[in-house]
Each structure stands twice: as C-alpha cells, then as structure tokens.
C-alpha positions in Angstrom: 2.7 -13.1 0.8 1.6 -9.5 -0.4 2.3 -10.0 -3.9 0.1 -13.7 -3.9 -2.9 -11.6 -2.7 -2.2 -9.1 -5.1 -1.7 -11.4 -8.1 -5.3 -13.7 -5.9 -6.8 -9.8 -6.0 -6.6 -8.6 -9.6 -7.9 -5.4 -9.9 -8.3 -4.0 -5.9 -6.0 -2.7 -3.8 -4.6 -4.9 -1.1 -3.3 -3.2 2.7 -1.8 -5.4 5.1 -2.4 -4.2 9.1 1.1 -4.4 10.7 -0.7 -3.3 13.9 -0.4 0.2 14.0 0.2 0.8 10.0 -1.7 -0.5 7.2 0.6 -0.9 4.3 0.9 -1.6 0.4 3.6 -2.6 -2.1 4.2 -2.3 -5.2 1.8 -1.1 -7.9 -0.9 -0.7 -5.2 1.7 1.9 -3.4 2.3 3.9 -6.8 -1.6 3.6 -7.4 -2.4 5.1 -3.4 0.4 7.8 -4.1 -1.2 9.3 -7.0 -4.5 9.3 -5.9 -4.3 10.2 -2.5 -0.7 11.5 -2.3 0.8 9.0 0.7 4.3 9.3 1.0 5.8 6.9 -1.0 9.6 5.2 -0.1 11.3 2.9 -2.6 14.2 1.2 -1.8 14.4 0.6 -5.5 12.6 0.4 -8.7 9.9 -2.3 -8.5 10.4 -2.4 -4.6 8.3 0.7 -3.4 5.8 0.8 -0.1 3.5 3.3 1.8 1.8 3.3 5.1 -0.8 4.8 6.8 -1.8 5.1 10.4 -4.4 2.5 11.5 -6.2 5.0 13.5 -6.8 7.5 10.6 -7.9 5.0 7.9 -11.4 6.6 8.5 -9.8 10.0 6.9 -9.0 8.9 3.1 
C-alpha cells in the first residue's frame, strides 16, 4: 500500500499513522534518517522503516 502511494507521490515523503507512530519505508526512511537523524531499522537491504511518535510530530 505504502509503496503505491509512494510510487502515486513522486517526489514527497509519504508517513502512514499507525495510531500512535507515524511511519515510512523505504527511500522516504533513508531520506528522514539523513535529514533529521530518526532511528532507522532494516531488516534488510531495500526493506528499511522509521517511526516517530504521533504526539511529537509538531517537534521536527
């Protein structure tokens, strides 16, 4: 599902709200790592994630 938004969303940055965590996959993980230094966790190459608390979104 993530990956059609992201392929729908060329160019942004797309973060799914799993209720308490917003995450992304993918090249938009790698991309929010290196700019705002989330933790990044890949299982393995190509298959990376991060999330972020919903109630501190306003913080980034």
């Amino acid at each position: 599902m993530m990956e059609l938004l992201q392929v729908k969303n060329k160019g942004k940055i797309v973060l799914c709200n799993t209720g308490n965590f917003y995450i992304a996959i993918g090249k938009d993980a790698v991309l929010l790592n290196e700019l705002l230094g989330l933790k990044l966790g890949c299982l393995k190459p190509e298959m990376c994630k991060v999330s972020y608390l919903t109630q501190n979104i306003t913080n980034l």
